[in-house]
Structure formats: C-alpha cells, structure tokens
C-alpha atoms as an extended CHARMM CRD file, in Angstrom:
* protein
*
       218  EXT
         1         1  UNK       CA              0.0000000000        0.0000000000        0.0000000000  PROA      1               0.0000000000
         2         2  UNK       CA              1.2790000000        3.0770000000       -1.1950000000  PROA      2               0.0000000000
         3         3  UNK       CA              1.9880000000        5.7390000000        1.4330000000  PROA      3               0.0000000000
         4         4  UNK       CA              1.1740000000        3.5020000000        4.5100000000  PROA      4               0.0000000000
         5         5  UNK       CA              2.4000000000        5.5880000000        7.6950000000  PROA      5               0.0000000000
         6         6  UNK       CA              3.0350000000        3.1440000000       11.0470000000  PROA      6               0.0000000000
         7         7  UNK       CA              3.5420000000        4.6530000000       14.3270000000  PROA      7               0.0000000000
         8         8  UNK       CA              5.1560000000        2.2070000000       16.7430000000  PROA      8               0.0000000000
         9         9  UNK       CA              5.5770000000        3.4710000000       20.4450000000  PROA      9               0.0000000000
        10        10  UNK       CA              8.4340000000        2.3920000000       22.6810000000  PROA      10              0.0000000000
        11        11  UNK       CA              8.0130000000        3.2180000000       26.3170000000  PROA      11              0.0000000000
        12        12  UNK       CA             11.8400000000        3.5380000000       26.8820000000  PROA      12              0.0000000000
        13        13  UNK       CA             14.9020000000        5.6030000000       25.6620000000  PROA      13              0.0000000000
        14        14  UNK       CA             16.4390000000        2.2530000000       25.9650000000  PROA      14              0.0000000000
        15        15  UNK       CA             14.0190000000        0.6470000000       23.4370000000  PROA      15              0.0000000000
        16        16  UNK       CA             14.2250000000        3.2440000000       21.2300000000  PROA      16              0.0000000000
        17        17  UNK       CA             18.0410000000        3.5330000000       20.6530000000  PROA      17              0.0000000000
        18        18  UNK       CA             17.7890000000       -0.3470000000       20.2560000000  PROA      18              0.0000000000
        19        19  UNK       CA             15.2270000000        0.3430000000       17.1600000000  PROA      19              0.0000000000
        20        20  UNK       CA             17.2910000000        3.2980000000       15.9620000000  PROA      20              0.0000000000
        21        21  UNK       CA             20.3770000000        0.6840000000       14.7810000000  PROA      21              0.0000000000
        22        22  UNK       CA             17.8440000000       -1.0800000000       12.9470000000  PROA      22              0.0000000000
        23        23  UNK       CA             16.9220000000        0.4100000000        9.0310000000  PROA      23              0.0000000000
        24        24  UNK       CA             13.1790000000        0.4580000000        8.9760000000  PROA      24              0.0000000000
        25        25  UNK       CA             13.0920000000        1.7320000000        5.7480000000  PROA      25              0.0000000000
        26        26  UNK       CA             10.2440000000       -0.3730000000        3.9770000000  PROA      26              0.0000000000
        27        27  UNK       CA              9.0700000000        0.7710000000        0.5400000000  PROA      27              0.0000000000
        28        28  UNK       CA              6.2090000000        2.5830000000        0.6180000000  PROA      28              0.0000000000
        29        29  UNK       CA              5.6850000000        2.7400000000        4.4880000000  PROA      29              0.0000000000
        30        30  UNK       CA              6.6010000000        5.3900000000        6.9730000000  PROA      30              0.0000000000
        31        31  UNK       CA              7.6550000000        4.5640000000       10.4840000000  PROA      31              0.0000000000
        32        32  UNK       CA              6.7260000000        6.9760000000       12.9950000000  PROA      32              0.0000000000
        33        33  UNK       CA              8.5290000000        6.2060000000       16.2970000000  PROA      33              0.0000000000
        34        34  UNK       CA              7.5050000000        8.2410000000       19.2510000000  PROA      34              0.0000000000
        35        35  UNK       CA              8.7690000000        7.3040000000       23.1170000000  PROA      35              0.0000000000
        36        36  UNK       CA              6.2430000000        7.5450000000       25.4470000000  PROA      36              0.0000000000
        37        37  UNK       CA              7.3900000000        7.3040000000       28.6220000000  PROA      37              0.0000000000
        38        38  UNK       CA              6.6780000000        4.4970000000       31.3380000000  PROA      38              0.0000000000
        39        39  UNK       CA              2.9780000000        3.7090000000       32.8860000000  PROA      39              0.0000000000
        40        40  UNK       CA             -0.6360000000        3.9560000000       31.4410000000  PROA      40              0.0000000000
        41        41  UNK       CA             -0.7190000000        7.7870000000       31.5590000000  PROA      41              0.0000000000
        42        42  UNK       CA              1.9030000000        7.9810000000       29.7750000000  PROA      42              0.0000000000
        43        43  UNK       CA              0.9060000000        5.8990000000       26.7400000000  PROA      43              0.0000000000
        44        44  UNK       CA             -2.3870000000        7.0130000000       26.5600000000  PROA      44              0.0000000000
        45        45  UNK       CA             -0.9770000000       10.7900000000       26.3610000000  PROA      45              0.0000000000
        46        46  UNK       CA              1.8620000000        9.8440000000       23.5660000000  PROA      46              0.0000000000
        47        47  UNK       CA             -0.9640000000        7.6900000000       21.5910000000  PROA      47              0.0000000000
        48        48  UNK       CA             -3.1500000000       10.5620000000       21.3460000000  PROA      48              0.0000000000
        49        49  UNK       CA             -0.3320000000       13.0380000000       20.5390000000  PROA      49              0.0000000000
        50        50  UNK       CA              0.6280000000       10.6450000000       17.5800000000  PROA      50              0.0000000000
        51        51  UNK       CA             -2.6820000000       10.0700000000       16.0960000000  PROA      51              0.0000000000
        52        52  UNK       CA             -3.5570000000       13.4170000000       16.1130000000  PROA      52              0.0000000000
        53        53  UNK       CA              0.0570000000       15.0440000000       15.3160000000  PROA      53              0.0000000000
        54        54  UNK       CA              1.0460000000       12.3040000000       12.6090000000  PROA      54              0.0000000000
        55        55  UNK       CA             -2.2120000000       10.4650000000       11.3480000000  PROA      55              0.0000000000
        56        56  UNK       CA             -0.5690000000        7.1060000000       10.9980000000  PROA      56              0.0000000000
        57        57  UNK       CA             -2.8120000000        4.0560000000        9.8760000000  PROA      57              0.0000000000
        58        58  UNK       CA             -1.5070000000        1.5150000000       12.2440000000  PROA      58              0.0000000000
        59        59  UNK       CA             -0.0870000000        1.8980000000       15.3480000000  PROA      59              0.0000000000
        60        60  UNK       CA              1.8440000000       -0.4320000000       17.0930000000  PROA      60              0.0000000000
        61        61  UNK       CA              2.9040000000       -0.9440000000       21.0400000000  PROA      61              0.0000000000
        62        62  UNK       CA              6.2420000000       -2.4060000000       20.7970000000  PROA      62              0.0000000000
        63        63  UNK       CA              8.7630000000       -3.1260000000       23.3770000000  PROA      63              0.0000000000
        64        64  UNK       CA              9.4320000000       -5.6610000000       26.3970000000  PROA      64              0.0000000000
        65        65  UNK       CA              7.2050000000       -7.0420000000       28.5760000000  PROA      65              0.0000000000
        66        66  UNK       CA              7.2370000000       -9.8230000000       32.0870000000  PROA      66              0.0000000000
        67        67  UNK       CA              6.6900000000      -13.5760000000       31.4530000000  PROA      67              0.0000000000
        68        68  UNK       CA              3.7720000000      -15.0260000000       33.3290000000  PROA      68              0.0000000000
        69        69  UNK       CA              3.8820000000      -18.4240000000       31.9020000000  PROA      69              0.0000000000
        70        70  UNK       CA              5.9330000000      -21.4070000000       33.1550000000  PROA      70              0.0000000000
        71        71  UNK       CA              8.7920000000      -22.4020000000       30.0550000000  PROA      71              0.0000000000
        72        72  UNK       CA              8.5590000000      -18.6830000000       28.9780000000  PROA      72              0.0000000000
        73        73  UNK       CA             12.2760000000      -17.7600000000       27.9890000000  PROA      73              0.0000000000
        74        74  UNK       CA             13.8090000000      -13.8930000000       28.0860000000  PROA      74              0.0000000000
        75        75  UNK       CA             13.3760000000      -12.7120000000       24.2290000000  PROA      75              0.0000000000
        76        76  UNK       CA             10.2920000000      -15.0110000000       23.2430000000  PROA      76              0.0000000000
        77        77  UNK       CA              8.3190000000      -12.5420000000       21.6990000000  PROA      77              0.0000000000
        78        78  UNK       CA              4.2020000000      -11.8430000000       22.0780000000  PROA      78              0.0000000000
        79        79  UNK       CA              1.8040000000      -11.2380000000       19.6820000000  PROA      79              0.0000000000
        80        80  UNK       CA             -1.1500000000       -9.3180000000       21.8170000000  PROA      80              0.0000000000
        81        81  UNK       CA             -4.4350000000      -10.7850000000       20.2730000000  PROA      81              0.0000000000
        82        82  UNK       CA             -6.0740000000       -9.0350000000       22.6760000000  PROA      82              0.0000000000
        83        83  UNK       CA             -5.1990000000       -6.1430000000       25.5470000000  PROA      83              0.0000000000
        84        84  UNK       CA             -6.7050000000       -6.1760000000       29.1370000000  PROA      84              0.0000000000
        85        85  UNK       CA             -5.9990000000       -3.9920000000       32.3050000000  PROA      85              0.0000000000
        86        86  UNK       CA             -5.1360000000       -6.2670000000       35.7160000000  PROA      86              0.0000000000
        87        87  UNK       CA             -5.2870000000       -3.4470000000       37.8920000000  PROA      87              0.0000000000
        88        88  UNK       CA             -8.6200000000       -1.3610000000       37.2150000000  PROA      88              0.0000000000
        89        89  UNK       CA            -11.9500000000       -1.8660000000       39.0170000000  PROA      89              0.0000000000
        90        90  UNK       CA            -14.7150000000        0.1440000000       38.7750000000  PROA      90              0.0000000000
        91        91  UNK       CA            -17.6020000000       -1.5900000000       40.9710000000  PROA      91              0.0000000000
        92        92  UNK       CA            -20.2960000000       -3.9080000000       39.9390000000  PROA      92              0.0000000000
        93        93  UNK       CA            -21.9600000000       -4.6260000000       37.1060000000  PROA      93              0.0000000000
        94        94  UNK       CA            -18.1350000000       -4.0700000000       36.1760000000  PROA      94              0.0000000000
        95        95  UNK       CA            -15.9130000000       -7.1280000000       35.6480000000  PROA      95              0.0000000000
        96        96  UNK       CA            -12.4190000000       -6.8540000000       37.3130000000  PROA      96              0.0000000000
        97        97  UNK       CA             -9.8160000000       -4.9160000000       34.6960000000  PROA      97              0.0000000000
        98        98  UNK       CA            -13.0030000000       -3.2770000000       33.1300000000  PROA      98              0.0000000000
        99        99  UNK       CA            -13.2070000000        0.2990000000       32.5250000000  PROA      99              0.0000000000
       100       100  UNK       CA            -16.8430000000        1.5230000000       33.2050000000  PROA      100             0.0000000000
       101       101  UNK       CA            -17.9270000000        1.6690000000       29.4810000000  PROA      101             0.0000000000
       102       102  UNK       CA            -14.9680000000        0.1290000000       27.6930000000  PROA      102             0.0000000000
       103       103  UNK       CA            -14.8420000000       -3.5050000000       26.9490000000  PROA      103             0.0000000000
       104       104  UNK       CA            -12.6570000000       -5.5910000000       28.9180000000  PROA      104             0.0000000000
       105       105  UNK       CA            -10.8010000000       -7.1670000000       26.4160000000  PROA      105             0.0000000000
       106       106  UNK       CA             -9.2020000000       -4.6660000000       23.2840000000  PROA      106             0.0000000000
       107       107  UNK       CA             -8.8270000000       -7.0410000000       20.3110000000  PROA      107             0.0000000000
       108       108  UNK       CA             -6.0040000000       -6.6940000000       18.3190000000  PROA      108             0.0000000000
       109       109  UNK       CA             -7.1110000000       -5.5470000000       14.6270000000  PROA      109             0.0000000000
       110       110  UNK       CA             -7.2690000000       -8.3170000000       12.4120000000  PROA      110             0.0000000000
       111       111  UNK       CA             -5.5840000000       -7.3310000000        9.2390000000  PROA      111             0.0000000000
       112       112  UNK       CA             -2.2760000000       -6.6760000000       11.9990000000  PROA      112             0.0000000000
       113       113  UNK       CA             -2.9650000000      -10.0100000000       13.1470000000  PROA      113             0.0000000000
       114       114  UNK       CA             -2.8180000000      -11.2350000000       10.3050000000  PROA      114             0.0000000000
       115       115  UNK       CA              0.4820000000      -10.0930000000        9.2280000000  PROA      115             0.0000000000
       116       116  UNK       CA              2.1550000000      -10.6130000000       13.1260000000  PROA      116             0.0000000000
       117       117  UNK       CA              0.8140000000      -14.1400000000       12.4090000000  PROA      117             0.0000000000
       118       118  UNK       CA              2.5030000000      -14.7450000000        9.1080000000  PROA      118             0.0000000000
       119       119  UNK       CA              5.5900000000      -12.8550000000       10.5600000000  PROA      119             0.0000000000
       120       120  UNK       CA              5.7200000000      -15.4210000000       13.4210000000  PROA      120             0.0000000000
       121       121  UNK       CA              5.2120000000      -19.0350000000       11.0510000000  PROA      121             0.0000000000
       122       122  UNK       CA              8.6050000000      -17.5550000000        9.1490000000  PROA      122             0.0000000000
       123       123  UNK       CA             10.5780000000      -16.8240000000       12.3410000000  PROA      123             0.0000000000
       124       124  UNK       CA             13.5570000000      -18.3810000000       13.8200000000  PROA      124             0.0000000000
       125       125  UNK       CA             12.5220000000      -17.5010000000       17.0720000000  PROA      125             0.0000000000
       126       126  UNK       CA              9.7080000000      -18.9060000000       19.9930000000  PROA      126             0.0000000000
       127       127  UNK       CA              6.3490000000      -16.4340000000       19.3680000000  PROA      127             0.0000000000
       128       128  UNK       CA              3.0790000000      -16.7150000000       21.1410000000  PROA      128             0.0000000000
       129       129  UNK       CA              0.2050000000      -15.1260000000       20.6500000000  PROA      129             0.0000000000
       130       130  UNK       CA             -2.3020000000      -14.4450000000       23.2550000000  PROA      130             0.0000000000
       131       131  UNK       CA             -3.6640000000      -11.5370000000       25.8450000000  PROA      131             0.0000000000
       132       132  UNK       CA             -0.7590000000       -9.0250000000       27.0790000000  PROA      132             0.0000000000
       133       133  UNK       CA             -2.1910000000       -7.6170000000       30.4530000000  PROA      133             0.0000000000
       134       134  UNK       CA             -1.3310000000       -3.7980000000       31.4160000000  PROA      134             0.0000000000
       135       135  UNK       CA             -1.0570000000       -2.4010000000       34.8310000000  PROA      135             0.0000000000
       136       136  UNK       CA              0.6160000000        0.2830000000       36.5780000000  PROA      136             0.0000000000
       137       137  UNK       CA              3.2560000000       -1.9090000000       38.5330000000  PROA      137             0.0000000000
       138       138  UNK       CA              6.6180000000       -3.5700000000       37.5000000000  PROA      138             0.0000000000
       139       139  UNK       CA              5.9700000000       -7.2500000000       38.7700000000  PROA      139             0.0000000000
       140       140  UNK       CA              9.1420000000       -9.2200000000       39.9590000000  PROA      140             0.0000000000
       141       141  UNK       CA              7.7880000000      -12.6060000000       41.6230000000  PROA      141             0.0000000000
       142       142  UNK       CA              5.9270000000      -15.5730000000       41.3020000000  PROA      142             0.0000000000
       143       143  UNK       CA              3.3790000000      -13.8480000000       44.1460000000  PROA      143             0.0000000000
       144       144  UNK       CA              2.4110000000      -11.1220000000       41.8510000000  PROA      144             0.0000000000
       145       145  UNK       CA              2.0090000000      -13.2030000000       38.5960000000  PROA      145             0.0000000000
       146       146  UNK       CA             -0.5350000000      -15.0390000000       40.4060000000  PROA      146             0.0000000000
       147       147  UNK       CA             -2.2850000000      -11.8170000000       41.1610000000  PROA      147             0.0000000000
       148       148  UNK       CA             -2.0470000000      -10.9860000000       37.9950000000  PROA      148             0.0000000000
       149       149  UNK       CA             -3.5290000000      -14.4080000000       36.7210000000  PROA      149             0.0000000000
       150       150  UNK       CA             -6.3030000000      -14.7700000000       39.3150000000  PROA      150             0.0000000000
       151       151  UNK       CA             -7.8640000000      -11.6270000000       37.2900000000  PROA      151             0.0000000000
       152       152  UNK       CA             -6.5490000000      -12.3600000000       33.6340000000  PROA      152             0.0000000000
       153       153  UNK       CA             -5.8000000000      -16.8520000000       33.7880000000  PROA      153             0.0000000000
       154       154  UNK       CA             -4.8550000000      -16.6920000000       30.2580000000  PROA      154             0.0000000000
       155       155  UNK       CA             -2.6150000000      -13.5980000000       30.2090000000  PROA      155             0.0000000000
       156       156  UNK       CA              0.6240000000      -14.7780000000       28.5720000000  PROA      156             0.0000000000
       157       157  UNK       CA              2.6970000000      -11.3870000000       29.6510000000  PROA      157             0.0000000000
       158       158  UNK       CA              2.0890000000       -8.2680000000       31.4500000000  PROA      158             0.0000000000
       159       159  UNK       CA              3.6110000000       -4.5100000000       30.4680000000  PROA      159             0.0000000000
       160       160  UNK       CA              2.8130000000       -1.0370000000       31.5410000000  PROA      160             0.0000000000
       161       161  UNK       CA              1.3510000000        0.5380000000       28.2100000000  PROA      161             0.0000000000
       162       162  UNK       CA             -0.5490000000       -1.8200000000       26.0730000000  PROA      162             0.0000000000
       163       163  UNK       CA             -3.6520000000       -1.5580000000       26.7830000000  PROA      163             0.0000000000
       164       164  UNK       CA             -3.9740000000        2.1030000000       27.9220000000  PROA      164             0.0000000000
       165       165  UNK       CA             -2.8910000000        2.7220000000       24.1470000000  PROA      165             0.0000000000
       166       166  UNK       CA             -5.2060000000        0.1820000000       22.9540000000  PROA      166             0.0000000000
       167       167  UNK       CA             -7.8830000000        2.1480000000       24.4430000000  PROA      167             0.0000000000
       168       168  UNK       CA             -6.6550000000        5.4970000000       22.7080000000  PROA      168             0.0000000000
       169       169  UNK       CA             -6.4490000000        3.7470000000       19.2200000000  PROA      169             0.0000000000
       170       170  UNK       CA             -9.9010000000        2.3920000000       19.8870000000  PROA      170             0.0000000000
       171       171  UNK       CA            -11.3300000000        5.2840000000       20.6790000000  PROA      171             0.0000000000
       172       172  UNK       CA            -10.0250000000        6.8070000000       17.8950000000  PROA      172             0.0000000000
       173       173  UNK       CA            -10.1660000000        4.4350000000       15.4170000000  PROA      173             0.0000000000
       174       174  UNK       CA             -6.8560000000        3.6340000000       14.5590000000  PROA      174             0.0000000000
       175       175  UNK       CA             -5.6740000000       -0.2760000000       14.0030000000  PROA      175             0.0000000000
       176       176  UNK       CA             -3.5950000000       -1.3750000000       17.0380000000  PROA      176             0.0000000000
       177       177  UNK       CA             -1.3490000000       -4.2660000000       17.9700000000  PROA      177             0.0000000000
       178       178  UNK       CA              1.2240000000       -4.8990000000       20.8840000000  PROA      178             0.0000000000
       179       179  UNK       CA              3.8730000000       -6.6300000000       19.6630000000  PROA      179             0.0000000000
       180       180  UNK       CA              6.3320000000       -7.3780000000       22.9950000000  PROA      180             0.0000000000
       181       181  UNK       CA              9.7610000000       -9.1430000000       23.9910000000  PROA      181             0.0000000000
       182       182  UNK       CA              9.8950000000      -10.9770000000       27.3230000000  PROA      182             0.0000000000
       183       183  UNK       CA             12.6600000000       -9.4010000000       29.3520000000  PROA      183             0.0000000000
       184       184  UNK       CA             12.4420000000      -11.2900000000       32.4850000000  PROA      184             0.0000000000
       185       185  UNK       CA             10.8070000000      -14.2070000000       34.5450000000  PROA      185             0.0000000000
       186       186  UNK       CA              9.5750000000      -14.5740000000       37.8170000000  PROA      186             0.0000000000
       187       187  UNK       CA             10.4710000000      -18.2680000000       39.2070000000  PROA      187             0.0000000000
       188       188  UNK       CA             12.5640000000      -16.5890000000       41.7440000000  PROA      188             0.0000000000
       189       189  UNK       CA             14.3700000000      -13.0630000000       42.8240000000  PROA      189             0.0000000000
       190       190  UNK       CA             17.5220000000      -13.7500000000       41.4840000000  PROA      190             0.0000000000
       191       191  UNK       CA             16.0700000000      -15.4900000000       38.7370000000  PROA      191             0.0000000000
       192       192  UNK       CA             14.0830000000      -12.2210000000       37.7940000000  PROA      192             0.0000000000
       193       193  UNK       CA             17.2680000000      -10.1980000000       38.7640000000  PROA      193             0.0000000000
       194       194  UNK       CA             19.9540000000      -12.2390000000       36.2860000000  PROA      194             0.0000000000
       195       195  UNK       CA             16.8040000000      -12.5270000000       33.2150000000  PROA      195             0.0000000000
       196       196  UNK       CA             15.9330000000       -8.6850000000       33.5210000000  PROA      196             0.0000000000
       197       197  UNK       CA             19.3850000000       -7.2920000000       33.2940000000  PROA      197             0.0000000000
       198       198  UNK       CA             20.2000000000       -9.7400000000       30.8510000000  PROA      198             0.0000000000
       199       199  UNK       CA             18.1380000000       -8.8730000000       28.3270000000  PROA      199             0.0000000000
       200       200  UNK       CA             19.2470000000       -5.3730000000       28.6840000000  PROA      200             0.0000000000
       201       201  UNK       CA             23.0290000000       -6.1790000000       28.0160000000  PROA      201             0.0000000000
       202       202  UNK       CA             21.2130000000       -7.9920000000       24.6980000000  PROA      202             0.0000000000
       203       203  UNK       CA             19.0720000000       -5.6490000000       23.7180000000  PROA      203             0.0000000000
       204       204  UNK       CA             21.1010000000       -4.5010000000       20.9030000000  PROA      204             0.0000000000
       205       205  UNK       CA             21.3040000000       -7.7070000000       19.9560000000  PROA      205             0.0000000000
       206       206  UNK       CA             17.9010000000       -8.3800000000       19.9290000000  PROA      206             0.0000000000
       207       207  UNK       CA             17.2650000000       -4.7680000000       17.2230000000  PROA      207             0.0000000000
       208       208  UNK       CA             13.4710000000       -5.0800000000       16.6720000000  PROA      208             0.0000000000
       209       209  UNK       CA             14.1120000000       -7.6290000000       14.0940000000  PROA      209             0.0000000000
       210       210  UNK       CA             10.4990000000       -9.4140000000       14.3810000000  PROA      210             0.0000000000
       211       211  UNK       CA              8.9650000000       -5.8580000000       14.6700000000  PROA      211             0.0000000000
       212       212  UNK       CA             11.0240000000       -5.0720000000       10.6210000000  PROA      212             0.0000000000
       213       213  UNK       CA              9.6840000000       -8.1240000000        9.3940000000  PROA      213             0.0000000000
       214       214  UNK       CA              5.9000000000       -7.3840000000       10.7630000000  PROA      214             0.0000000000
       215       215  UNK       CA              5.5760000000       -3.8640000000        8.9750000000  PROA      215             0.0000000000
       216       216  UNK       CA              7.7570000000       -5.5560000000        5.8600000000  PROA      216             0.0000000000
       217       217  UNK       CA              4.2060000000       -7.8060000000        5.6660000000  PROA      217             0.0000000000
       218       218  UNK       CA              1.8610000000       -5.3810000000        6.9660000000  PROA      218             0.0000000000
C-alpha cells in the first residue's frame, strides 16, 4: 500500500536507541517512532499526541514485557491478540480490569494479526500469541504473577502501556497491535534479577528484528 504511515511506540529511551540501529526503511511505508514514557498515563498521552500530530494508519505498542507463563524464555516474543488492564476496578456490574464503558478485552485488529501471524510461522525464534495484560506496577515474583492471573488466567505477559494505548487507538479508530519481547521471569528473585538485566546487556542484539519483518508484511 502506497503511502502507509506506522507509528510504533516504545516506552523507553532504551528501546528506542535499540530500534534506531535497525533500518526500517520499507518501501512505501513510513515509520513513525515516538517514546512515550513508562505507565498507562503515559501511553495514553503519547498515543493521542501521535494520532492526532502524525495520522498514521496503524499503530503499534512495541517493546518488552514480564513472562507469566511457566517455560517462557527472556526474548520469546508476544503477539497481543487481545489487551486487558489487571489493575482497574470500577464496581459492579463491572468485571475486574473493566473500565466503566470500555470492553474488557481490546482485540487486536485483524488485518495486523494477520500479518504478526505470518511474521511469526517464518521466524527463527519462539512467538506466542495471546492476551498481554497492562497495569501500573513492575511485577518481579511468582506472588504477583498469580495476582495478575487470578484476574486475567490466560494472560501470557504483562507490560505497563498496552492496553492504555489500545484504548486510545480504539477510541479513535486507529488499528492497534502490541507486539512485545519478554525481558524477564519470575520463578525466583535472582532469577528475575539475572533474566531482567540480561536482556538489557542484549538488547542490541535483539534490534526489533520481528517488529522489521511485521511492517515488511503489513
């Protein structure tokens, strides 16, 4: 498609210089990359700024994310087919992560699906696909996953900014997808410790590669 712009937001300087070794340029797509900042507030505010500042046609919440799975590895990445909050309740007839109003579940649009989907079958690398959760905490045990999973049981990973831009892009109107990296696991402190820091020290490494190939076959 001729002209297609894509906005992708990071939440982290970190995350963006990682991107910024990688050349995104894709014939007749744009790439609009715009940091956001850490925590739902945050994303929501950068979302809006970039849909109505830049226009793009897709957006896309890229970046890291916590395991909540047993066997999930640091760098297996997540296709969101869905978005869900694990930390809002607003009272009854409410369920628990439900904005009053707003579904509880933000479906990932399906022609972005589609094309994380045929990204992953080509990939030399472990993908899933399932529900990223979003909350306004940075969970480091095995305690707090279960939290997490009492509210959301099939949540595959849980990040800061997902859904809150979800909810901006639905409002909106604008296709969304999260597209995330695990960066650490929760079996135990140190465990957490030694995964989170390394994926850091990899993160170059790592360069959005998956992320490339999506827009490529978007």
């Amino acid at each position: 498609m001729e002209g297609m712009k894509i906005g992708v937001l990071l939440a982290m300087d970190a995350e963006y210089e990682a991107m910024s070794q990688m050349d995104f340029d894709v014939p007749g797509k744009k790439v609009v990359t715009k940091v956001t900042g850490i925590g739902k507030v945050n994303a929501a505010m950068a979302a809006t700024e970039l849909i109505l500042k830049e226009k793009p046609d897709y957006i896309v919440s890229s970046g890291c994310a916590g395991g909540m799975l047993p066997g999930q590895k640091v760098s297996d990445f997540v296709i969101a087919s869905a978005t869900a909050y694990h930390d809002v309740w607003c009272g009854e007839p409410n369920k628990i992560g439900q904005v009053q109003g707003r579904p509880l579940y933000f479906n990932a649009d399906p022609h972005m699906l589609d094309a994380a989907v045929r990204t992953a079958r080509s990939y030399d690398h472990p993908v899933q696909l399932g529900l990223i959760v979003t909350g306004d905490q940075f969970f480091i045990s095995t305690e707090e996953d279960r939290r997490i999973l009492a509210v959301h049981p099939e949540a595959l990973a849980a990040d800061m900014e997902s859904a809150a831009a979800a909810q901006v892009c639905a409002n909106y109107g604008v296709p969304f997808i999260s597209l995330r990296i695990i960066s650490d696991i929760h079996t135990s402190d140190e465990v957490q410790k030694e995964t989170y820091a390394g994926f850091w020290d990899n993160l170059r490494q790592i360069r959005f590669r998956f992320l490339k190939e999506f827009i490529n076959n978007l």
